[in-house]
N, C-alpha and C positions, 0 to 999 in steps of 0.2 A: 236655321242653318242646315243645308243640309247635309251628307254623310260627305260627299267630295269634296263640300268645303272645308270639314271639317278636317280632312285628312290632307289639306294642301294646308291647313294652318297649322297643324300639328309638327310637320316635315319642317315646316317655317320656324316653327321655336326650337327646335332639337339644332337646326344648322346656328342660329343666333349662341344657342348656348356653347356647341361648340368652339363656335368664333369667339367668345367671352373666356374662354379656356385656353386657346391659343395667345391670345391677346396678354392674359394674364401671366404664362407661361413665357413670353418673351420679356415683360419688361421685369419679371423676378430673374432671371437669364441676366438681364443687362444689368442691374442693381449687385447682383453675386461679380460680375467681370468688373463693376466699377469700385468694388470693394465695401459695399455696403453690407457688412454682417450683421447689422444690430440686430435683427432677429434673430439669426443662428447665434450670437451673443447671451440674448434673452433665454434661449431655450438651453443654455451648458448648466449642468447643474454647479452650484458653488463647489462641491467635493472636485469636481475636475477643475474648476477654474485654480482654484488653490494651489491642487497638482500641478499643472502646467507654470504654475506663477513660481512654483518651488525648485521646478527643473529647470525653470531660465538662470537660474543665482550661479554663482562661480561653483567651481567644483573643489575640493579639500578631500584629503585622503583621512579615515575615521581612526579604523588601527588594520589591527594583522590579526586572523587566528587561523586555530587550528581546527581542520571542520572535513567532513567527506564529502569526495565524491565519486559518483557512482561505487559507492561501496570500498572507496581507496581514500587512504589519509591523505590530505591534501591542504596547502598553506592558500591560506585566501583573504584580498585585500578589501576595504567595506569604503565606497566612498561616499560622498554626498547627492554624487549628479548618477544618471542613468553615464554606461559605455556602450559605445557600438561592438556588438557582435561584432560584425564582419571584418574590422580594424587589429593590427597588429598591435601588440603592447609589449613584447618582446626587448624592443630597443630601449625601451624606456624603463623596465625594470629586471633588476639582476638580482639571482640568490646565489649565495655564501655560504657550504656547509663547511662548521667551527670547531675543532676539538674542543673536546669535552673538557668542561675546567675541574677543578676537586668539587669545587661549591655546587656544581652541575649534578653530583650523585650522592645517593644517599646509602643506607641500610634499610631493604625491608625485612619484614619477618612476615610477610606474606597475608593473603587474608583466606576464605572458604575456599576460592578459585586457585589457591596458587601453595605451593609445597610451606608448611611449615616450619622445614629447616633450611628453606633457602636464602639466603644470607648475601648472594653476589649483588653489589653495586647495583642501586638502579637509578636512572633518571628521574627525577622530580620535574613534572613539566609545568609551566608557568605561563603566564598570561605573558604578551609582547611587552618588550622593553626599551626603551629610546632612550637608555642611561647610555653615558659615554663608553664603559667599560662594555655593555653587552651590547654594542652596535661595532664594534673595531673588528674590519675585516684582516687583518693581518694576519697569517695565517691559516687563511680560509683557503676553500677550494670553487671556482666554480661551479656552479651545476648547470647542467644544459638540460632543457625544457623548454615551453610555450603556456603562456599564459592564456585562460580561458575564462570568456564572461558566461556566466550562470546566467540561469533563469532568471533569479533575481539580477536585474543590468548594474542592480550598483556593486553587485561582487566579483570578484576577480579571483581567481583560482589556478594556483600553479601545483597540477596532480600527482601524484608518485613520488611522493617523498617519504624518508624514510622513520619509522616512529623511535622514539627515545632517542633525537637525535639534535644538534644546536646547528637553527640555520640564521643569518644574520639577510635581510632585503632591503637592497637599496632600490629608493626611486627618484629616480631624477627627474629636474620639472618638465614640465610640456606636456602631460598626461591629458589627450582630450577627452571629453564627454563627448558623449551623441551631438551635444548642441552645438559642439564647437569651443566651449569654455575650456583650458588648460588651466593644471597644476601651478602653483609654485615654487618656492623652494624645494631643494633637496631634501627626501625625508628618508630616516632606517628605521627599524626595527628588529631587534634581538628575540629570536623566542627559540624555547624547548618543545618539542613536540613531544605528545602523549606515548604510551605503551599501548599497544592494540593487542586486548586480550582476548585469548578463548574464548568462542562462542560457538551453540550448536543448539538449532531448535529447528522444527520443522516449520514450512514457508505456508500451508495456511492450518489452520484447527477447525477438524472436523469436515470431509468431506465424501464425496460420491468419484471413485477413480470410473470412466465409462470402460464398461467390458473392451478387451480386444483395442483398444484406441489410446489408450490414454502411456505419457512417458512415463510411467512408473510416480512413486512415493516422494514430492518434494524434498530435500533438508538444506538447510539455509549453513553454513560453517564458516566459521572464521578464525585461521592457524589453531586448524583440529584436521590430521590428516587420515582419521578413520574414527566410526562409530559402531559400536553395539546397539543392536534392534532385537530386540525380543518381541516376538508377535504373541498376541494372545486371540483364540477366537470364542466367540461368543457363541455357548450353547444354545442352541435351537428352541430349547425347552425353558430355558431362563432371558429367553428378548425381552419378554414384557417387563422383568424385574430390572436389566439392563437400562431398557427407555425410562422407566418410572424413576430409577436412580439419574441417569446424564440428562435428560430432557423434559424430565415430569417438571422440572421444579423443586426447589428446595425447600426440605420438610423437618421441620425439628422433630429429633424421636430421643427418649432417655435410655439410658443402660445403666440398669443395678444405679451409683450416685453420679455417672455422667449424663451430660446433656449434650447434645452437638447432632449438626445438619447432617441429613444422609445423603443431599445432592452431591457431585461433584462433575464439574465441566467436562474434565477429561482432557484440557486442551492448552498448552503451555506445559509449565512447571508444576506437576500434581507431586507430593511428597507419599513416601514409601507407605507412610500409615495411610490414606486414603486408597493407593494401590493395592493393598492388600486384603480391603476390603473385598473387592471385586473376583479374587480366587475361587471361590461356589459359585459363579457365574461363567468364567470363562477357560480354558486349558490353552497352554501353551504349545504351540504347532511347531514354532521355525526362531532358531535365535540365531546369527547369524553378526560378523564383524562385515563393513561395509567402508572401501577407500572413498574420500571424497576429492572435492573439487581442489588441486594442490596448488592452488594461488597464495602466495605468501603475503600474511597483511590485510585482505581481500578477503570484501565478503563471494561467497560462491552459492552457487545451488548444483547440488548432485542431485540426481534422478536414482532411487531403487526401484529393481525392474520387479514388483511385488508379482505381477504374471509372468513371472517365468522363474519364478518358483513353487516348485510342484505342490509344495504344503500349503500355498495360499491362494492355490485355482480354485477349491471351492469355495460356492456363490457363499455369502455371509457378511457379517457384522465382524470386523479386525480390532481391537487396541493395537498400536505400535508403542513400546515404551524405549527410548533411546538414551544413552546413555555414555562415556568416554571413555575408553580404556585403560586400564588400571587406576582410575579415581572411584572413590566410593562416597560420593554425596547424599544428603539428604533428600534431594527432590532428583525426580528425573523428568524428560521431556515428551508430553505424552500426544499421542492424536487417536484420532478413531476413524475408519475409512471401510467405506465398503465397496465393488468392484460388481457395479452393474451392467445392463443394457436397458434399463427401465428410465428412460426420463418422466420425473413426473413435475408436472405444472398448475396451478391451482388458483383460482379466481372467486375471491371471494367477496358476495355480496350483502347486502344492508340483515338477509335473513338467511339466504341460500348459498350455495357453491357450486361450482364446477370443478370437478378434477379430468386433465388430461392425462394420457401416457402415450408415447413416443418411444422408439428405437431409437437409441443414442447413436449408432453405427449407419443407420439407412434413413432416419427424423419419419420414416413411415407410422403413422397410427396402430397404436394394439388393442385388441378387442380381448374380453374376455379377462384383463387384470381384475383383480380383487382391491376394492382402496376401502380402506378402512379408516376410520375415526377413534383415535384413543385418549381416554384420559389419562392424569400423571400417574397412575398406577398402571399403567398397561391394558385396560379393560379395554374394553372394545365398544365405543356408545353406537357408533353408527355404520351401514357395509353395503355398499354397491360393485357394481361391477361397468366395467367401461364397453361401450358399445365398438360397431364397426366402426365408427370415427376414433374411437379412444378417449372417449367423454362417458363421464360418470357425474351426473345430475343430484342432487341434493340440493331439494326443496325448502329444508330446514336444515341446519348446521348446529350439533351441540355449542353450546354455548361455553361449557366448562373443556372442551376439545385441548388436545394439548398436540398432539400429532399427528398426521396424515399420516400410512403409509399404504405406500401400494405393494402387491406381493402376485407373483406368480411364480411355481413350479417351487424351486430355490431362490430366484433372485427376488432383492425387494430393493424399495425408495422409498426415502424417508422427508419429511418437512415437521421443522420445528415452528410452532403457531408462536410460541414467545420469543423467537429470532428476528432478526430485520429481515423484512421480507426482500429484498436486495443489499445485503452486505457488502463495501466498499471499501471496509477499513486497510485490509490489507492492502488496497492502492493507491499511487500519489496523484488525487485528486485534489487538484484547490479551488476548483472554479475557473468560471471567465474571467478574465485581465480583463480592468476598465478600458471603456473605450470610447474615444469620443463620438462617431456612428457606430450605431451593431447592425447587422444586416439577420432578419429574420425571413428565409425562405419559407413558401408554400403556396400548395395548389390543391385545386380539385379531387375528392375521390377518383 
């Protein structure tokens, strides 16, 4: 055979297999139009089949409770079948708010959070009730609203209602699911709603505010219309002791007949005696009362503008310890934060590292930082410097390393090697919703 022939037979099988691709592409085409799934049958895994099997059955209403949304107290109905978003539910169900009966209040005497000689009536709130007595709208009031399906399709959510308060919901039948299935009967439900109490913590623990960019110091609050902040800054000459205490790791040490840890997080609710440890360490710069977000009921976030306060422009290591106005608890709400322009970034491999640094404000590379390798006592095992790219090479990585930081002039960056190296907690992450196809894009370098 020779090279021509060879290449006119070649051309010959490439068009046949074509044509065997086409061929087979139309009559899978005509078997999907003729309704022939078995294969796409074959390939559903049983978890979905199940699903799908469970969402076709009638729909029934579960109960009633009491649950948030977006950070507002909110009554919400639970039913069997998935709802359509985009559907009105309005017509089909009404809320009733009830004077309060005697049986409805109580006496408390209060608990940590709440005055100990407070004594006024309070609401008892209680699971929904479909007794005859706590479903009678007689003397109700309407309330005017719109009903909203959640994330979750089988919940129902009517928002803004008010806490330690008696709402009675009627639903009347015809309520459809997504499939098309309706309700039956008329159903009520009597319920109390809870007390929505005080709350005041900052929105995340422990971070990096970027110099010049960033809105200021999170706080999370809820019916708290101001906080005290006391800042504390961490002396220069005591970091290492600072890191080996919050980040090294926690180390049993004895005193005289005690025993107990000398780590402490630093991050939520720390109590005064572990605060107080930290005094040879840091000095108090700036204490300061602070209005927040005045949504009643409602969680909020205020922003403290920590750069534009003249006691806290210098580059450094911060505690915030926050606290409520005229209350004197045991624990107070702590974070630690410090206010750079040093991003640092770090990759690490089977033996070696890479650390990068970055301008937070221009994402431009910096040459010339200092990244250092420490143990949980502050030492210092290992020390480069990052090039014209902003890459600092490390061949070998201590092993016993406990933090990277990087440092130039005043400003540093810090990573904890025993943190998740992408923390997520603080967001509402749940995954992918099943789905019967998922579509995975991708292409070429």
């Amino acid at each position: 055979m020779n090279r021509l022939t060879g290449i006119k037979l070649g051309a010959a099988l490439a068009v046949l297999a074509v044509a065997i691709i086409v061929v087979l592409g139309i009559a899978l085409g005509q078997n999907l139009r003729s309704g022939d799934t078995s294969r796409a049958k074959e390939a559903t895994s049983p978890e979905l089949e199940a699903f799908e099997e469970a969402s076709a059955g009638p729909i029934d209403l579960v109960d009633l409770n009491n649950r948030d949304l977006d950070g507002s107290p909110a009554l919400a109905l639970t039913f069997t079948q998935p709802l359509d978003a985009r559907a009105s539910y309005d017509e089909f169900i009404q809320v009733f708010e009830m004077p309060l009966r005697s049986q409805d209040k109580k006496t408390s005497r209060g608990n940590e959070y709440e005055d100990e000689d407070d004594s006024r009536p309070r609401v008892q709130a209680t699971v929904a009730s479909t007794e005859p007595a706590d479903v009678d709208i007689e003397g109700g009031t309407l309330v005017k609203g719109s009903w909203v399906v959640g994330e979750n399709p089988r919940l129902l959510f009517f928002p803004h209602i008010k806490p330690e308060t008696r709402y009675v919901v009627r639903v009347s039948p015809g309520v459809p699911s997504r499939g098309g299935q309706k309700t039956g009967a008329e159903s009520r439900y009597g319920i109390l709603t809870a007390a929505v109490s005080p709350a005041y913590y900052f929105a995340s623990k422990g971070m990096v505010l970027p110099a010049r960019q960033n809105g200021g110091l999170p706080v999370v609050t809820v019916n708290v219309p101001e906080v005290d902040i006391q800042f504390l800054k961490v002396k220069p000459e005591q970091l290492s002791r600072f890191l080996d205490r919050v980040l090294g790791g926690n180390k049993a040490e004895e005193d005289e007949e005690y025993y107990y840890y000398v780590s402490t997080s630093l991050k939520g609710a720390v109590n005064n005696w572990e605060l107080d440890r930290f005094h040879h360490l840091t000095e108090s710069v700036y204490t300061g009362r602070f209005l927040t977000e005045p949504k009643e009921n409602r969680r909020g976030v205020t922003f403290i503008p920590v750069e534009d306060i003249k006691e806290l422009s210098e580059p450094g290591i911060y505690i915030a310890v926050m606290s409520q106005p005229n209350r004197f608890r045991y624990d107070y709400q702590v974070t630690y934060f410090y206010t750079s322009n040093l991003g640092l970034h770090t990759r690490l491999f089977e033996k070696g590292a890479d650390a990068y640094v970055s301008a937070l404000d221009k994402g431009t590379a910096i040459a010339g930082v200092e990244v250092s390798w420490l143990d949980q006592h502050g030492k210092i095992l290992l020390q480069g410097k990052t090039d014209k790219d902003g890459r600092a090479h490390f061949a070998e990585r201590p092993e016993n390393a406990k933090i990277i930081m990087a440092r130039q002039d005043k400003q540093v960056s810090l990573i904890a090697l025993r943190e998740p190296a992408l923390d997520l907690s603080e967001y509402d992450i749940g995954g992918f919703p099943g789905r019967a196809v998922s579509l995975f894009a991708y292409s070429g370098r």
